[in-house]
C-alpha positions as CSV (number, residue, x, y, z in Angstrom):
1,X,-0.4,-60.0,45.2
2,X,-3.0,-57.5,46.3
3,X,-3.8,-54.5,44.8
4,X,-5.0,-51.5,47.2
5,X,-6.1,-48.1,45.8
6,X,-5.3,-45.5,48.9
7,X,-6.8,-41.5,48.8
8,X,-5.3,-39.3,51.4
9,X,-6.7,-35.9,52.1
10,X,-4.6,-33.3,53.9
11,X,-6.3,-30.6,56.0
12,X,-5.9,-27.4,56.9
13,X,-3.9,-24.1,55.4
14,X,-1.2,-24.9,53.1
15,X,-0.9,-29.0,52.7
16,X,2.2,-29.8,51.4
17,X,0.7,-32.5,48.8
18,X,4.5,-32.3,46.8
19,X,5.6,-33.8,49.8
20,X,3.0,-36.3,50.2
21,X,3.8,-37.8,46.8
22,X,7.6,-38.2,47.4
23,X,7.3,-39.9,50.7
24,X,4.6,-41.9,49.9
25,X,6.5,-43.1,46.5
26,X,9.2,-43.8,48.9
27,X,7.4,-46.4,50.8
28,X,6.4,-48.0,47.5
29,X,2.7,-46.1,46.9
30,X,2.8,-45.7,43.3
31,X,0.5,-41.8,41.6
32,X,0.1,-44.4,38.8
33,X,-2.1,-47.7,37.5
34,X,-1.6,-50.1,34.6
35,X,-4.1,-51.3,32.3
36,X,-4.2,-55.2,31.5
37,X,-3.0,-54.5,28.4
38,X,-0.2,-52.7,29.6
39,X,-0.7,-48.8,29.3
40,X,0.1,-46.8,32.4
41,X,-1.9,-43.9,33.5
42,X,-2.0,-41.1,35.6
43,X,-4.4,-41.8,39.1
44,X,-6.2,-38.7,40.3
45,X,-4.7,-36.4,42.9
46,X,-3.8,-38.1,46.4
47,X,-5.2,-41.7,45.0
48,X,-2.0,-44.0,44.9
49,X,-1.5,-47.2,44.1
50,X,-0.3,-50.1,46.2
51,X,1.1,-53.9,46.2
52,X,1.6,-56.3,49.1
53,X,0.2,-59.4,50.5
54,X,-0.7,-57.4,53.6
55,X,-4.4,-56.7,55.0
56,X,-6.2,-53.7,54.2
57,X,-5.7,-52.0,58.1
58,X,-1.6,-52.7,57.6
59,X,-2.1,-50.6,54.1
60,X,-4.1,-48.3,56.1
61,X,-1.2,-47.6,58.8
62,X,1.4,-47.3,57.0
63,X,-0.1,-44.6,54.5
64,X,-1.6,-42.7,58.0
65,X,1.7,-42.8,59.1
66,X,3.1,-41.2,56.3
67,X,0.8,-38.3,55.7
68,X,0.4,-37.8,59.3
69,X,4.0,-36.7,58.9
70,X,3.1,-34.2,56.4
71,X,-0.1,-32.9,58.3
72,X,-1.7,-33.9,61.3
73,X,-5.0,-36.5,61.1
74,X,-5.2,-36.8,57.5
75,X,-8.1,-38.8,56.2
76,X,-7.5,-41.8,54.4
77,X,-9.2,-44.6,52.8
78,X,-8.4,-48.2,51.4
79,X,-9.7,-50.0,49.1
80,X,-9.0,-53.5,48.6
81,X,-9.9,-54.5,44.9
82,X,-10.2,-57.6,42.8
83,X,-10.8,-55.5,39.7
84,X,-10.7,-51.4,38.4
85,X,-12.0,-49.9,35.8
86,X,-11.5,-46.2,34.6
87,X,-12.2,-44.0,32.0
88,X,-10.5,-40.4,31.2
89,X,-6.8,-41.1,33.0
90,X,-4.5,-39.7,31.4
91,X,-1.7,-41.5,30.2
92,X,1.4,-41.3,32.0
């Protein structure tokens, strides 16, 4: 399975960011990240999390798809990782 971390940045007045989050946990984008030992934290706001064997430009689509949606031309970014690190998450 990959892992994918996915920012999304809505423009313009009033982005509806609660709105974001429920769609985009709906589609199986997950606000949190678990440590290898288990612990589960908090990401930043508009980073999610996500879980497929699918390419990075697949990720990429369907999260634009979403938040597009919400706001017109978002911008988003993949990342594809093989490893994270953090420091100062909270816990969820």
């Amino acid at each position: 399975m990959k892992n994918f971390t996915v920012r999304i940045e809505l423009h313009g007045d009033d982005p509806d960011y609660d709105l974001l989050h429920e769609k985009m946990e709906e589609a199986g984008f997950s606000r949190t990240i678990k440590s290898g030992k288990g612990t589960v934290y908090h990401l930043p706001d508009a980073e999610y999390n996500y879980r497929a064997n699918i390419s990075r430009g697949i990720v990429l689509d369907r999260a634009y798809a979403i938040a597009n949606r919400i706001k017109r031309q978002p911008s988003v970014l993949v990342t594809e990782s093989v490893g994270r690190t953090w420091k100062g998450l909270d816990k969820a």
